[in-house]
VMD Tcl script that draws the C-alpha trace (Angstrom):
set ca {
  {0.00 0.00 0.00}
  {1.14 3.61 -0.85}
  {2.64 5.16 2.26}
  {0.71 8.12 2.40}
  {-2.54 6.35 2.23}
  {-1.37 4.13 4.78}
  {-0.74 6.77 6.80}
  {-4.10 8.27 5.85}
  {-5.50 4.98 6.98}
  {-3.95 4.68 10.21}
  {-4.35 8.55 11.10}
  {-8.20 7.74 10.44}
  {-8.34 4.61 12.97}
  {-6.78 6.62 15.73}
  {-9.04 9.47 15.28}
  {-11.97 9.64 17.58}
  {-13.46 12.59 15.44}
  {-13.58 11.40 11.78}
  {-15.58 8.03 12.20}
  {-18.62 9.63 14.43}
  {-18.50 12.83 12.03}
  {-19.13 10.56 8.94}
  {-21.83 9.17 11.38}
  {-23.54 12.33 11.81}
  {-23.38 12.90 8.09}
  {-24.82 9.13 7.33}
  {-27.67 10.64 9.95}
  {-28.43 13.12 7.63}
  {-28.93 11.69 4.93}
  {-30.53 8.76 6.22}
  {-33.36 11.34 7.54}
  {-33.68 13.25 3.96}
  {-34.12 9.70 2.40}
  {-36.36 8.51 4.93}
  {-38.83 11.73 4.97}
  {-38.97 11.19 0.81}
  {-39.92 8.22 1.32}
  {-42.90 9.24 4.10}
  {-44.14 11.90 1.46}
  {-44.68 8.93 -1.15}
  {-45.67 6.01 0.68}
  {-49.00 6.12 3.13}
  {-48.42 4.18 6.18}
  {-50.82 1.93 7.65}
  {-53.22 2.60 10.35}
  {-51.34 0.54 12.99}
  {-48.08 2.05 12.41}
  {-49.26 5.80 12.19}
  {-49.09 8.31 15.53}
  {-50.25 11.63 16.28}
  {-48.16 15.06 16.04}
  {-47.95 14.94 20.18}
  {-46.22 11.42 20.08}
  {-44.04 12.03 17.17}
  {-42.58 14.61 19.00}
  {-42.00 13.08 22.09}
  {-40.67 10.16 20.38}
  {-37.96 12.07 18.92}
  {-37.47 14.49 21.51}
  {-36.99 11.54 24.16}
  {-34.48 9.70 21.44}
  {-32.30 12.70 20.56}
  {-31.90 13.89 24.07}
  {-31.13 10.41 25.62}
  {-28.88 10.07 22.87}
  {-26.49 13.48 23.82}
  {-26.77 11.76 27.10}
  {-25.10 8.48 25.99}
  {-22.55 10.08 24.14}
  {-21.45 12.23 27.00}
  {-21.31 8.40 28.84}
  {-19.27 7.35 26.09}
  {-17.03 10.18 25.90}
  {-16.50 10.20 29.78}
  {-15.70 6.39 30.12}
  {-13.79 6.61 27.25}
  {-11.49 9.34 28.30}
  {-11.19 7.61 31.69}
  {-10.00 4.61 30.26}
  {-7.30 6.30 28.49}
  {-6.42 8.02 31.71}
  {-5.69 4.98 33.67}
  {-4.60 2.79 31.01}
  {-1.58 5.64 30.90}
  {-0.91 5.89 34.29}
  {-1.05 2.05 35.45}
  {0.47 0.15 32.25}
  {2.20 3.09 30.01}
  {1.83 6.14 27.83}
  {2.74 4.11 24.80}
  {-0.41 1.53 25.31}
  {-2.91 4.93 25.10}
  {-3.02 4.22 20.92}
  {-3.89 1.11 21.25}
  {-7.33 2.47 23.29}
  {-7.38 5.52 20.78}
  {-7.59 2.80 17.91}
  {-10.56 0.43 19.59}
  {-12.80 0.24 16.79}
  {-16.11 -0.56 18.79}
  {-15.49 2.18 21.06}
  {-15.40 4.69 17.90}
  {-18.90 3.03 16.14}
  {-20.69 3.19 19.34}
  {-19.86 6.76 19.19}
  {-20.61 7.37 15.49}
  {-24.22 5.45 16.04}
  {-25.02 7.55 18.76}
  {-24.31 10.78 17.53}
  {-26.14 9.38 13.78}
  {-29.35 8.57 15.83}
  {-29.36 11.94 16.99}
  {-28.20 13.85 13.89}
  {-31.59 11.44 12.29}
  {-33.66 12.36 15.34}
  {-33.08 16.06 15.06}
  {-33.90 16.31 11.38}
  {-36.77 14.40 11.26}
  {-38.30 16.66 14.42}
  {-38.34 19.52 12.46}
  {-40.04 18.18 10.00}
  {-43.33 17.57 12.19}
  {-45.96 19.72 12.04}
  {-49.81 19.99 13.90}
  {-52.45 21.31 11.07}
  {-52.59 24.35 12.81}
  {-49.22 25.20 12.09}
  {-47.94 26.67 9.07}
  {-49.14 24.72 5.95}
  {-52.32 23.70 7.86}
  {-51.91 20.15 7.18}
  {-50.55 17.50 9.39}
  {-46.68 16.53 8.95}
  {-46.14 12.79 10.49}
  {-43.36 10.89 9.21}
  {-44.22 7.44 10.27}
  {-41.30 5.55 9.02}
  {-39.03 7.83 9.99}
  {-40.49 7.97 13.47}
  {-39.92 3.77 13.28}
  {-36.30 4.23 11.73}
  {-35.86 6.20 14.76}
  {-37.03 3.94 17.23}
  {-35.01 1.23 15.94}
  {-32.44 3.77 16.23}
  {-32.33 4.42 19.56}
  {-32.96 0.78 20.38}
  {-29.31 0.07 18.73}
  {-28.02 3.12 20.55}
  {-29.28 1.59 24.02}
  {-27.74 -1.58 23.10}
  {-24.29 0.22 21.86}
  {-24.21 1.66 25.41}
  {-24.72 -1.22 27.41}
  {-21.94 -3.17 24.65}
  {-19.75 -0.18 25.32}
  {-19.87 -0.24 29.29}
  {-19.29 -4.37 28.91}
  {-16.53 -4.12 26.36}
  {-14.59 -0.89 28.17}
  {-14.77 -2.57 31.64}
  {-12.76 -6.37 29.66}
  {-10.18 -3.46 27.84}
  {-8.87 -2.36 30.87}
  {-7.79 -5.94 31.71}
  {-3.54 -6.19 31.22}
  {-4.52 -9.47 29.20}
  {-6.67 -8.16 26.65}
  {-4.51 -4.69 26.30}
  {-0.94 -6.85 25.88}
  {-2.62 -8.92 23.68}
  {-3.62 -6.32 21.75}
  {-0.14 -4.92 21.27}
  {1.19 -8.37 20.81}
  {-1.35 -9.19 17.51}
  {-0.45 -5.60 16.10}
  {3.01 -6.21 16.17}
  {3.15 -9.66 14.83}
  {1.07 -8.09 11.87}
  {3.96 -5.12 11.65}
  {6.14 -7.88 11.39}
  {4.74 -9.40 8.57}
  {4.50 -6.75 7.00}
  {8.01 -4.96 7.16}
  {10.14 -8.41 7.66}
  {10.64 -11.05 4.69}
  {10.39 -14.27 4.77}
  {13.42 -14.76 3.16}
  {17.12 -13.08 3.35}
  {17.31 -9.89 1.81}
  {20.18 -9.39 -0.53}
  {22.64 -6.49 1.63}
  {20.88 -7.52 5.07}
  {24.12 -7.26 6.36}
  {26.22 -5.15 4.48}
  {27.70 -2.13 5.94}
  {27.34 1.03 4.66}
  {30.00 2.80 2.92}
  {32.04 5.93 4.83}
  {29.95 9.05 2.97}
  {33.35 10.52 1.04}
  {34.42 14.59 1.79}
  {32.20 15.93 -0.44}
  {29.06 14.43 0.09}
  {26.11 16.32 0.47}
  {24.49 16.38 4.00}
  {20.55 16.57 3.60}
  {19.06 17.92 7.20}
  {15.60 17.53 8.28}
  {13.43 20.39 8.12}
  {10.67 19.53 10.17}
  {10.33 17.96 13.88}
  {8.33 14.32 14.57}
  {8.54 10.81 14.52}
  {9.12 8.92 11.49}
  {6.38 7.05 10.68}
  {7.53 6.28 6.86}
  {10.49 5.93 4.91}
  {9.24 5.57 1.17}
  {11.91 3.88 -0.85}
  {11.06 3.31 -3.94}
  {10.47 7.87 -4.08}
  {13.60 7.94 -2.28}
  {15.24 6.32 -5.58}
  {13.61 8.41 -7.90}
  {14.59 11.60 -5.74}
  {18.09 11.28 -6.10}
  {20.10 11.64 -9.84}
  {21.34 9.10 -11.67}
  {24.90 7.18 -10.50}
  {24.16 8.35 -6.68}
  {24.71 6.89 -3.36}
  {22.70 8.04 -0.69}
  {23.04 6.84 2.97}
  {20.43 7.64 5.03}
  {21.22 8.41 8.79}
  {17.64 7.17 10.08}
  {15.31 4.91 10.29}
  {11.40 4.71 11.25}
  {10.58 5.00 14.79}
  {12.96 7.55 15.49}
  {12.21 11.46 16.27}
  {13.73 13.87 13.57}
  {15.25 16.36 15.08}
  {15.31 20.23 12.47}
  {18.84 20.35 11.47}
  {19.97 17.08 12.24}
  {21.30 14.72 9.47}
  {18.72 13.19 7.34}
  {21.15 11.29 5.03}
  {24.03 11.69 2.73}
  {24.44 12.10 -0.83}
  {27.37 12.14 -3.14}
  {28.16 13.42 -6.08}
  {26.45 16.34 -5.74}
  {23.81 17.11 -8.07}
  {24.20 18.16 -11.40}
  {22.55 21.46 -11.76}
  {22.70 21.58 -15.90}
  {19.79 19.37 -17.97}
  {21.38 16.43 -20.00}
  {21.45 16.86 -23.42}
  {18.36 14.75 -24.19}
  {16.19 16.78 -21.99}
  {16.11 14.66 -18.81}
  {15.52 16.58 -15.38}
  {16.62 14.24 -13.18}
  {19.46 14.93 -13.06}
  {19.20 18.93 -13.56}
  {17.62 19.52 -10.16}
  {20.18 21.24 -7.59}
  {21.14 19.74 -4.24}
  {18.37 22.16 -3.06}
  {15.41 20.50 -5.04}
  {17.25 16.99 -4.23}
  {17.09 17.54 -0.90}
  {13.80 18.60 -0.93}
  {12.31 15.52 -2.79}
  {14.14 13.25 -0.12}
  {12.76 14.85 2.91}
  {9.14 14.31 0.71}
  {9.73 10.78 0.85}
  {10.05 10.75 4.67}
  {6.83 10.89 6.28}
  {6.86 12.55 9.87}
  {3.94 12.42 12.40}
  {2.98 13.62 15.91}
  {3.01 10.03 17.37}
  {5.26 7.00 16.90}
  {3.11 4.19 15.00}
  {4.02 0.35 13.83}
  {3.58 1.31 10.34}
  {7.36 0.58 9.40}
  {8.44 0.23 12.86}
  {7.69 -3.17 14.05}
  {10.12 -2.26 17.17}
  {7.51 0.03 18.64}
  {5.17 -2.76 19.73}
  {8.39 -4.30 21.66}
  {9.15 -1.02 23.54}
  {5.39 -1.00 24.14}
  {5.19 -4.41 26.25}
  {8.53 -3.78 27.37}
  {7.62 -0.31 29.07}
  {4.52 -2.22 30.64}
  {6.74 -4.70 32.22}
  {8.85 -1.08 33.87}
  {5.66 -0.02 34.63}
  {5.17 -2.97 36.67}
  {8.42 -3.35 38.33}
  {8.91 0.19 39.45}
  {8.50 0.82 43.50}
  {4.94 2.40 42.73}
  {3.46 -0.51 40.90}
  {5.40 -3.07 42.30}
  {3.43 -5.74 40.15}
  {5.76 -8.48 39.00}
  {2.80 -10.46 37.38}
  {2.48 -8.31 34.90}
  {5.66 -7.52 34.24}
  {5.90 -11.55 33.58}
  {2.69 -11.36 31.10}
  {4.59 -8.61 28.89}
  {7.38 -10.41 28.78}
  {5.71 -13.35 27.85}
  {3.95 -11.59 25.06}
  {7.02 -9.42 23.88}
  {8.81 -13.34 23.18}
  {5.95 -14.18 21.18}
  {6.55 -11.04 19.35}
  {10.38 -11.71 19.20}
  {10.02 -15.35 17.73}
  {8.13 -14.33 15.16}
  {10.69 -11.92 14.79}
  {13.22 -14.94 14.36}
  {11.17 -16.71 11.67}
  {11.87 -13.80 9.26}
  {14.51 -11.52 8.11}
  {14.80 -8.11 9.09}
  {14.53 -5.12 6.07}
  {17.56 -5.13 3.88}
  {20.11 -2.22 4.59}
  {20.74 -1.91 0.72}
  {18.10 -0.73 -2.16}
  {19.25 -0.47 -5.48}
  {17.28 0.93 -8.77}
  {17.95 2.30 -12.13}
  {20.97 3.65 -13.72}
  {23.05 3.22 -10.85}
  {21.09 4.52 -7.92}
  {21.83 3.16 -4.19}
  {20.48 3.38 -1.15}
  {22.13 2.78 1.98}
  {20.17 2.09 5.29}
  {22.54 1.20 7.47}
  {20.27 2.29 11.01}
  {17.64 -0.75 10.14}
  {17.51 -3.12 13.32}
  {18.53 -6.80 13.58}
  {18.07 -9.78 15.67}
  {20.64 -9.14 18.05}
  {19.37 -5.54 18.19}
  {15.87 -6.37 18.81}
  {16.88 -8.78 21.88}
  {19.00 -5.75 23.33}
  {16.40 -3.38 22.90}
  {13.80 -5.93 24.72}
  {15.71 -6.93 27.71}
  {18.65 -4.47 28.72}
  {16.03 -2.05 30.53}
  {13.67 -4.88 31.99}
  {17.37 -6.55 33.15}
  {18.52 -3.62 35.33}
  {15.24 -2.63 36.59}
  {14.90 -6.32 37.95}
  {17.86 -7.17 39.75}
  {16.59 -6.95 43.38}
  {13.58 -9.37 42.56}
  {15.48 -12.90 41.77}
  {12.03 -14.66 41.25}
  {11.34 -12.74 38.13}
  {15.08 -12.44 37.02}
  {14.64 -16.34 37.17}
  {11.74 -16.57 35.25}
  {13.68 -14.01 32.40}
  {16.72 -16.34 32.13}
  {13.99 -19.17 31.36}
  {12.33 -16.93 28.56}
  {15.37 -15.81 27.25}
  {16.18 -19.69 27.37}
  {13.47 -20.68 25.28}
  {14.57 -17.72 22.73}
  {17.77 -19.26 22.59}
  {16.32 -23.07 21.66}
  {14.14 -20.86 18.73}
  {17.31 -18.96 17.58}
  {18.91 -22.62 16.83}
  {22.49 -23.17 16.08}
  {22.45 -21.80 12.61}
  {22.35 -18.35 14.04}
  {25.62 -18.42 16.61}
  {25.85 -14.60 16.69}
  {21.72 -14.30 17.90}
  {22.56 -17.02 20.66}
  {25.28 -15.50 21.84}
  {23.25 -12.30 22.51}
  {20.52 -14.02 24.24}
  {23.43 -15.68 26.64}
  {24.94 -12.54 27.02}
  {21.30 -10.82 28.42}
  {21.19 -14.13 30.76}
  {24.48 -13.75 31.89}
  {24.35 -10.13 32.83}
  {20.76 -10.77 34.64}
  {22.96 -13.66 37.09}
  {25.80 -11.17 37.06}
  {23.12 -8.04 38.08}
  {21.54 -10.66 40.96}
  {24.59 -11.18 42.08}
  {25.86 -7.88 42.67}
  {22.47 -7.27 44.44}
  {21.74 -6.65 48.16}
  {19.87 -9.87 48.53}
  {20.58 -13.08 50.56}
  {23.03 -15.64 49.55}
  {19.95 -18.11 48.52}
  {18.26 -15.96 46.19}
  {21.39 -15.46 44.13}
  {22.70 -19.22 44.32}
  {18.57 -19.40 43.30}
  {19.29 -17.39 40.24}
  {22.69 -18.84 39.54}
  {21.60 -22.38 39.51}
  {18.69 -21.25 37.19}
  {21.63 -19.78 34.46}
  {23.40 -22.92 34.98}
  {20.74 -25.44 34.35}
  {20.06 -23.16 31.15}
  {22.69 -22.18 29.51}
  {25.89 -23.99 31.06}
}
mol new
graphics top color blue
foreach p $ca { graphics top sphere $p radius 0.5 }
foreach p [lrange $ca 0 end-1] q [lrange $ca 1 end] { graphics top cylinder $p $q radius 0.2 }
display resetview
């Protein structure tokens, strides 16, 4: 998918405003086609009322609608509220992108959009026209309306009361980051996985960022056509990470030739000014850090739950064992595939360098060197980490002798951290024996 639409896309799920406004607008319409239909169809006796009950009917609808979504709006804000302050700041997107939550908004504030319309549209015969206005399927539409709208609520209370549980909000982060990981990570070995980037030469042209925010998107294929023709460009970042104005963006050598080739071309006539320009198009920047290209996020997500937990104020090493449970089911799937390739190549000699892109032995770092230090005075749940990272280690297999030899390295330093701890004699021989059994 096109990154901008993909960003479109995801921009759209988070948003708690665009999904209930095309609501109100599906209200709208729904009541104009509704009320056409009432002036050309006669309904029967039985489902008919009088000008008096229309009008309650709809006034009792639209107002105990405003009151639901105030409800909604309160719990939902709530949630968010504690979900940030027990578990982490980073888990708040995963609330912001609940889809119920956001259609049990939009049909409540449709019904009364469609309520509101189809009120003014009632009329006594002593009013102006002098003949009776009753729109009896409408009035029904609306009933059936605010029937949903109850049910919405009572869905909404049920379903926000089960989100708050650690369980469903881990899992949550662990399914969006397997499915960032399929995503961005191949199946099979990219060609220049591994290859180090060259040393940009003297001369090379150093493209800053312009603009402030996290990297959400790093288009290559518009990287390739932004730079001329027989140039090397080495870019100095990577999605997930916050552009900072003036900082390098990436490298590019030679420099741009400013005169047109014979033949007409203009790619190669743009200066290092319109060059640079086109690159920094081709990196998209946003206010908050998303798993579009950054499969890593959903990692530091589960692994700042598991902080969370272990800090003096939570003191809750359960959960820290549940995210770190879930954040090894996120790094084995990790291990089935290959991380993005540090080299793109294209047409007429153009090369891209991306030498910032994570690996195994990066991601396993990043995962446990925090969570490692912050439990060294509990030796129960350092134990139980040297048996995760254990069962990494039997996934990495012996065909990948540099990945096991980082998992080690994490166990070792978590025996090495218990050791050095203020703790009794047992609870380190405890931990030590645990190591041993493992990985000796």
């Amino acid at each position: 998918m096109n990154g901008k639409l993909h960003l479109l896309r995801d921009r759209i799920r988070s948003s708690l405003f665009v999904i209930p406004a095309l609501c109100v607008v599906g209200g709208i319409v729904l009541a104009q086609v509704m009320l056409w239909i009432d002036t050309g169809v006669s309904a029967p006796e039985a489902l008919t009322s009088t000008v008096e009950s229309a009008r309650v009917i709809l006034t009792t609808i639209a107002a105990a609608t405003v009151t639901f979504a105030s409800i909604t709006f309160s719990v939902r804000l709530l949630l968010i509220s504690l979900a940030s302050s027990q578990y982490s700041p980073r888990v708040v997107n995963q609330l912001l992108r609940d889809p119920f939550s956001v259609r049990v908004m939009g049909t409540v504030v449709g019904t009364f959009s469609y309520c509101l319309l189809v009120l003014r549209t009632v009329r006594s015969p002593l009013e102006i026209g002098g003949t009776a206005v009753i729109p009896s399927y409408s009035i029904i539409v609306a009933l059936i309306l605010g029937l949903i709208a109850i049910l919405g609520l009572v869905g909404f209370i049920n379903h926000s009361a089960h989100s708050m549980d650690v369980s469903n909000i881990l899992d949550s982060i662990t399914g969006q980051s397997m499915a960032s990981v399929k995503q961005t990570w191949t199946e099979e070995a990219c060609d220049g996985t591994d290859r180090e980037a060259p040393k940009p030469p003297d001369n090379a042209i150093c493209i800053e960022f312009a603009q402030h925010g996290w990297i959400k998107y790093v288009d290559s294929d518009q990287l390739l056509k932004a730079i001329p023709k027989q140039s090397s460009l080495v870019l100095e970042t990577v999605a997930g990470r916050y552009a900072i104005p003036g900082t390098p963006l990436a490298f590019l050598w030679p420099e741009p030739d400013e005169a047109a080739d014979g033949d007409g071309d203009t790619d190669d006539a743009d200066d290092a000014d319109d060059v640079a320009s086109k690159v920094r198009a081709a990196v998209q920047l946003g206010e908050t850090r998303t798993m579009q290209q950054d499969s890593e996020f959903g990692i530091r997500q589960l692994a700042d739950v598991a902080l969370k937990a272990l800090s003096p104020s939570m003191n809750d090493p359960t959960t820290a064992r549940d995210a770190v449970l879930h954040m090894a089911a996120v790094i084995i799937a990790m291990f089935d595939r290959f991380p993005p390739t540090r080299l793109v190549t294209g047409d007429d000699g153009r090369t891209i360098w991306r030498p910032h892109e994570t690996s195994h032995e990066e991601v396993v770092r990043m995962a446990f060197d925090e969570i490692r230090i912050s439990s060294s005075d509990q030796p129960v749940f350092a134990g139980e980490l040297i048996i995760v990272l254990h069962q990494l280690h039997l996934v990495a297999g012996s065909s990948k002798p540099a990945l096991q030899a980082a998992i080690k390295r994490q166990a070792q330093l978590i025996t090495d951290a218990v050791g050095s701890a203020e703790l009794t004699p047992a609870d380190q021989q405890h931990v030590q024996a645990i190591f041993e059994r493992y990985f000796e």
